[in-house]
MMTF fields as JSON, N, C-alpha, C and O atoms, coordinates in Angstrom:
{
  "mmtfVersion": "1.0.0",
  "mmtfProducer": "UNKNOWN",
  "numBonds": 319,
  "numAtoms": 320,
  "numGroups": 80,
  "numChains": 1,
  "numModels": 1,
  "chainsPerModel": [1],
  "groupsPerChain": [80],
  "chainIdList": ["A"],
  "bondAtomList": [4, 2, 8, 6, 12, 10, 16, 14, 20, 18, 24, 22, 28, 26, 32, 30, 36, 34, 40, 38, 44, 42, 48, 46, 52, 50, 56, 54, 60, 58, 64, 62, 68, 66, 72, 70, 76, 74, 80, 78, 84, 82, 88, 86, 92, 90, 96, 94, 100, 98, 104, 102, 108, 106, 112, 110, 116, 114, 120, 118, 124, 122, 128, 126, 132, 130, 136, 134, 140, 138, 144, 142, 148, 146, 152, 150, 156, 154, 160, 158, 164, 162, 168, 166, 172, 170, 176, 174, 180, 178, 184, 182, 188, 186, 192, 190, 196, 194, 200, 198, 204, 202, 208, 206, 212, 210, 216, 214, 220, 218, 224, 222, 228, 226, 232, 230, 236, 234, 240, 238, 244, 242, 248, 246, 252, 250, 256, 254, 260, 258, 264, 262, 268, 266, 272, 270, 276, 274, 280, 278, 284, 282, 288, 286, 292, 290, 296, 294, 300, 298, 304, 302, 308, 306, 312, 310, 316, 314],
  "bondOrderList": [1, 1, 1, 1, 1, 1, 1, 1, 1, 1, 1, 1, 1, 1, 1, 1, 1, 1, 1, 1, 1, 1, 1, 1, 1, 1, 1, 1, 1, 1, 1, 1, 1, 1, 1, 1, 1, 1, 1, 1, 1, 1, 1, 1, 1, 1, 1, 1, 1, 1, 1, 1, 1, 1, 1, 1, 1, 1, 1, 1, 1, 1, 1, 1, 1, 1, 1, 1, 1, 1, 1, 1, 1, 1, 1, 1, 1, 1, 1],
  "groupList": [{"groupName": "UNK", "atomNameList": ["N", "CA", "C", "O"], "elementList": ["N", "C", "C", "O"], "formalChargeList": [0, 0, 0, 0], "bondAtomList": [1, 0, 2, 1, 3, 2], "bondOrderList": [1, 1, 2], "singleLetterCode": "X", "chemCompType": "L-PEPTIDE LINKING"}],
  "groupTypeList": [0, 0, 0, 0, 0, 0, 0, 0, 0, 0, 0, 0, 0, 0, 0, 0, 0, 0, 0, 0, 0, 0, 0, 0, 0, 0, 0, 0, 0, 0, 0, 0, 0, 0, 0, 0, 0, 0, 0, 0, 0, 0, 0, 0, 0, 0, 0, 0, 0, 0, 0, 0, 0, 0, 0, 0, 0, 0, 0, 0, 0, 0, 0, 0, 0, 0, 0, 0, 0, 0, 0, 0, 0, 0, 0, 0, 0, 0, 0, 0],
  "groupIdList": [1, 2, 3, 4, 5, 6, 7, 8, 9, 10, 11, 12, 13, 14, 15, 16, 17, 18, 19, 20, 21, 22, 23, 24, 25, 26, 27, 28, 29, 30, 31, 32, 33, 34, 35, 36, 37, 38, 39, 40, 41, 42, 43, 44, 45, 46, 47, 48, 49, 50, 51, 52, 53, 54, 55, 56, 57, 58, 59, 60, 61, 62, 63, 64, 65, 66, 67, 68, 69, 70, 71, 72, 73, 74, 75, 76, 77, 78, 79, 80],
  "secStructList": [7, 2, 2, 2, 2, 2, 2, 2, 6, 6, 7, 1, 3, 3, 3, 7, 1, 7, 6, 2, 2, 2, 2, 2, 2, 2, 2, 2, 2, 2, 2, 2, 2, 2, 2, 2, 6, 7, 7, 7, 7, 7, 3, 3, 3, 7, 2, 2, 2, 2, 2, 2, 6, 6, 6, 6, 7, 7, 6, 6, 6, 6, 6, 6, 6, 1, 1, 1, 1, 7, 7, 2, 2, 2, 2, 2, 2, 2, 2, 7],
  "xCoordList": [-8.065, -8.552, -8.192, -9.025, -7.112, -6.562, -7.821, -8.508, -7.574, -8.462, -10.263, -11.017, -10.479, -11.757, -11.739, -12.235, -11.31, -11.124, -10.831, -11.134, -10.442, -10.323, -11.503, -11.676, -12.237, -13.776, -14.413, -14.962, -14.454, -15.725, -15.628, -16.511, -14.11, -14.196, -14.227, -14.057, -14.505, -14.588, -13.114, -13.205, -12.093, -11.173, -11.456, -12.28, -10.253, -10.408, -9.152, -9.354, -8.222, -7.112, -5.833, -5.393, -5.415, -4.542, -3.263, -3.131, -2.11, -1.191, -0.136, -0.052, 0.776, 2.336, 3.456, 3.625, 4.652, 5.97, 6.357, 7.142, 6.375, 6.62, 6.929, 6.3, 7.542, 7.234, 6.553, 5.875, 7.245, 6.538, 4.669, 3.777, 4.804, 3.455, 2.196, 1.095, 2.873, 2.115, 1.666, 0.56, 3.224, 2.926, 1.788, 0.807, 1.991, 0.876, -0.552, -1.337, -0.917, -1.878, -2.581, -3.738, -1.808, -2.574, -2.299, -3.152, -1.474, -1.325, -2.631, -3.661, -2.228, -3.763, -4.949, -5.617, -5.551, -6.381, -7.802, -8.863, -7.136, -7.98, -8.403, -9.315, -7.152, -7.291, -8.012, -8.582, -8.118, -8.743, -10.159, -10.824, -10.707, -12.107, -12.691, -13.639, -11.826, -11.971, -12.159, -13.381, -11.425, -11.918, -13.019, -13.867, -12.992, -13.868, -15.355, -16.373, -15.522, -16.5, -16.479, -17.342, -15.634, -15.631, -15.127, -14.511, -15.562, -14.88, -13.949, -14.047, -13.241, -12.35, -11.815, -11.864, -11.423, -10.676, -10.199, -10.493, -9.364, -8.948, -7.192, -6.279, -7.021, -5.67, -4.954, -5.465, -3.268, -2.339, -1.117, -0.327, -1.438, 0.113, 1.088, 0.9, 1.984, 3.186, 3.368, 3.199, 3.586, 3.823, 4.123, 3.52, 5.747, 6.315, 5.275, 5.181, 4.314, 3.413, 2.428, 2.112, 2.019, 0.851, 1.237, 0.579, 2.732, 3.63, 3.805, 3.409, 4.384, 4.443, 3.053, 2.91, 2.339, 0.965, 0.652, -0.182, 0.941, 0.866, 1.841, 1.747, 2.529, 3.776, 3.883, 4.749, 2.49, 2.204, 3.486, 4.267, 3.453, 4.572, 3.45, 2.86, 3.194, 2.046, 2.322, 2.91, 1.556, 1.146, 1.989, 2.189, 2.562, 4.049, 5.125, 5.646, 5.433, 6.409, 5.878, 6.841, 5.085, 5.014, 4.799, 4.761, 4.753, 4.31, 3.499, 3.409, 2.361, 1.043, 0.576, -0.448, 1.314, 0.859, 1.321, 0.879, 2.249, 2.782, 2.083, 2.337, 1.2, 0.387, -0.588, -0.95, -0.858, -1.976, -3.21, -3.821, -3.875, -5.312, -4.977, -4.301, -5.476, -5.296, -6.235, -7.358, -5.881, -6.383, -6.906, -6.019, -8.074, -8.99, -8.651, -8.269, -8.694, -9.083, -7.854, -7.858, -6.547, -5.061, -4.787, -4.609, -4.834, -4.63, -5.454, -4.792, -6.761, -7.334, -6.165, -5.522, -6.224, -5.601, -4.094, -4.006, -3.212, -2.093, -1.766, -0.721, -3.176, -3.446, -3.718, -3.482, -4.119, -4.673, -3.234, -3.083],
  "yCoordList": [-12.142, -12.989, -12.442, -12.748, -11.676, -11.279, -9.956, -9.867, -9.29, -8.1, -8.775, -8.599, -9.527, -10.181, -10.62, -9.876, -11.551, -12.085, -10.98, -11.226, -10.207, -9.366, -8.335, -7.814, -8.156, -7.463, -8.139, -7.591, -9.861, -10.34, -11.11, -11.906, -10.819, -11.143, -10.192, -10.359, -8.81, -7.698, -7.018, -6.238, -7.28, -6.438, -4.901, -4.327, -4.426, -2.515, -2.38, -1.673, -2.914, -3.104, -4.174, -4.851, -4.226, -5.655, -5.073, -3.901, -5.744, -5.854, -6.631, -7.787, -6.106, -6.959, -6.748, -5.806, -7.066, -6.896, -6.877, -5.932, -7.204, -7.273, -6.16, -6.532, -5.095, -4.273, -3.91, -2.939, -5.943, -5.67, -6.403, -6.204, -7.197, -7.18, -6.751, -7.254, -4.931, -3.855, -3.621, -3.946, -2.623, -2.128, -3.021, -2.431, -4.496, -5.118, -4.829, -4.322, -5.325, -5.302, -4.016, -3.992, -2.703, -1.084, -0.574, 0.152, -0.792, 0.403, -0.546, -0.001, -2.218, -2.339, -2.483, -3.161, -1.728, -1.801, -1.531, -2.142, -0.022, 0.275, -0.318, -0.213, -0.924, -2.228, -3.175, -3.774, -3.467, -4.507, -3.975, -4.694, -3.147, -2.376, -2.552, -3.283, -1.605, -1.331, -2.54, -2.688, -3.925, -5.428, -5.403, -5.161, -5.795, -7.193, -5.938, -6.581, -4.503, -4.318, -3.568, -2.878, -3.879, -3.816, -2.664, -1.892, -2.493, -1.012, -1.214, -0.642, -1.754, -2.403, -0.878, -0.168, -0.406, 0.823, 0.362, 1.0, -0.899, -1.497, -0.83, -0.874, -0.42, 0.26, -1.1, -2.197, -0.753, -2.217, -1.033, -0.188, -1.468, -0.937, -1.931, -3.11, -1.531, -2.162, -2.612, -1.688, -3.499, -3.855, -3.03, -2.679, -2.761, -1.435, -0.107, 0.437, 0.131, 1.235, 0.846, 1.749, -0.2, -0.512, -0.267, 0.322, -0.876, -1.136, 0.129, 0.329, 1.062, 2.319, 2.991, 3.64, 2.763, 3.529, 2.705, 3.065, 1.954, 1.047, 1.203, 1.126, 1.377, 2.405, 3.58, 4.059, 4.244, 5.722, 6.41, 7.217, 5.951, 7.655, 7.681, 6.661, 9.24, 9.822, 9.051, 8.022, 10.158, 9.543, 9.51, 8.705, 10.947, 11.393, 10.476, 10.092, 10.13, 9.349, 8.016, 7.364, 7.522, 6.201, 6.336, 5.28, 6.778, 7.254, 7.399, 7.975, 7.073, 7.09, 7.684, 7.285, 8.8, 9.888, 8.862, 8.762, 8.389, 7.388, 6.468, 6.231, 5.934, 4.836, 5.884, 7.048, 4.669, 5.693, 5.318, 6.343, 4.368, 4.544, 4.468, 3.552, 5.494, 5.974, 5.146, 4.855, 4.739, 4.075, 5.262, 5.769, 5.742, 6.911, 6.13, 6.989, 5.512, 4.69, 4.581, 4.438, 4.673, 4.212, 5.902, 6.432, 6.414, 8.101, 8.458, 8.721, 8.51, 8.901, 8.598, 9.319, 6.914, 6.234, 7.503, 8.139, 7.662, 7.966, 9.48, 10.006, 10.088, 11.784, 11.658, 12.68, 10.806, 11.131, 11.451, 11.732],
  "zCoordList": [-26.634, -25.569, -24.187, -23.334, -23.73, -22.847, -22.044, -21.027, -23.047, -22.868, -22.633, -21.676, -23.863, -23.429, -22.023, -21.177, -21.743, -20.302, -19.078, -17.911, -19.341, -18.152, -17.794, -16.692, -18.889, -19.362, -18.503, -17.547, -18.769, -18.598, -17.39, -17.071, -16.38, -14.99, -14.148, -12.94, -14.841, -14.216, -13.577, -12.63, -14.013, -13.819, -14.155, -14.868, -13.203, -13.209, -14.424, -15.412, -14.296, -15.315, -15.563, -14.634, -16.617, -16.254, -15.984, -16.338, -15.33, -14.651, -15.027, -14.61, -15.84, -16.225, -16.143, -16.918, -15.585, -15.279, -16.772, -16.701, -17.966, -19.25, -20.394, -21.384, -20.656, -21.459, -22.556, -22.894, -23.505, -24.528, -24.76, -25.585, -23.646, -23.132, -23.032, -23.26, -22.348, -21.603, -22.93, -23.361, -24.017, -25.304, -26.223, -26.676, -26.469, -27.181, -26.89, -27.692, -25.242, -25.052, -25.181, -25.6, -24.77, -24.489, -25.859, -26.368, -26.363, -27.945, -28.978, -29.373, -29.297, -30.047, -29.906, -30.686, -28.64, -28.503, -29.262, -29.39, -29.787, -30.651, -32.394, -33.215, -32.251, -33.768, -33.549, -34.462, -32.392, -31.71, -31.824, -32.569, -31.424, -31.449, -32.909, -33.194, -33.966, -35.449, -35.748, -35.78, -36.093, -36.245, -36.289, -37.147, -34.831, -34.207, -33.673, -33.417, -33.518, -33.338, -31.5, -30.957, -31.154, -29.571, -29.266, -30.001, -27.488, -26.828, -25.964, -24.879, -26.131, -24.898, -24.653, -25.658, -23.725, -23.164, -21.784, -20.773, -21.751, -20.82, -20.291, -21.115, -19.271, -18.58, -18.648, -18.426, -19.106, -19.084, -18.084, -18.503, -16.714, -15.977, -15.848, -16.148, -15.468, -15.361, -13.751, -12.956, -13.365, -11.939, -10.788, -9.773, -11.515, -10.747, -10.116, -9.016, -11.966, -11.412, -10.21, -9.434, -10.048, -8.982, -7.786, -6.928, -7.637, -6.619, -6.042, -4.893, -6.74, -6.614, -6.094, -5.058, -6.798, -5.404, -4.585, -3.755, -4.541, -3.091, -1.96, -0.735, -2.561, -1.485, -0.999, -0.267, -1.669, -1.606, -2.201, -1.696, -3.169, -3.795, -5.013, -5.37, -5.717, -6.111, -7.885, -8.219, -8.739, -9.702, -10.821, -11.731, -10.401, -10.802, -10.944, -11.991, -9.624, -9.414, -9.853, -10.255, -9.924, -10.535, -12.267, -12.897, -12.519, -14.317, -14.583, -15.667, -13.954, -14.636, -15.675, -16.229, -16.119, -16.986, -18.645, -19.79, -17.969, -19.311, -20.065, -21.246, -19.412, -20.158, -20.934, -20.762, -22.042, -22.901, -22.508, -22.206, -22.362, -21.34, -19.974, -19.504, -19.27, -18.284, -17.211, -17.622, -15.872, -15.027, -14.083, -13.397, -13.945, -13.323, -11.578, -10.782, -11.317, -10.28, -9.464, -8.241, -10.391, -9.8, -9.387, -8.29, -10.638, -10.208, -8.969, -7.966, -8.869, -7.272, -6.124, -5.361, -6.434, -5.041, -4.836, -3.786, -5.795, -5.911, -5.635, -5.253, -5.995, -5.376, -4.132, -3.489, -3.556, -1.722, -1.161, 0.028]
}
């Protein structure tokens, strides 16, 4: 439902201070697909990370490389 809902209000990616949160929502994603039929390839960052390119320190320094679906959109911002 999480992932549905964030699809279908047009989010770029969801956003949680939570660890085990982040891990639920981004690692089953693809179980989630295999199920039910769907493509969800939805980015789950972590607060800190947003925060962090919003502060301008790069992509590096915020982790980005860490999450397993990758936010195309956060990395740009974080390379300028």
């Amino acid at each position: 439902d999480i992932i549905e809902s964030a699809y279908d209000s047009g989010a770029n990616m969801i956003v949680t201070p939570c660890p085990l949160c982040q891990a639920n929502v981004e690692i089953y994603q693809d179980d989630i697909n295999a199920r039910y039929k769907t493509k969800f390839d939805m980015p789950v960052m972590y607060y800190s990370q947003l925060m962090d390119v919003a502060f301008g320190r790069s992509a590096l320094d915020a982790a980005l490389n860490g999450n397993i679906i990758q936010s195309k959109r956060l990395r740009e911002i974080a390379d300028k």
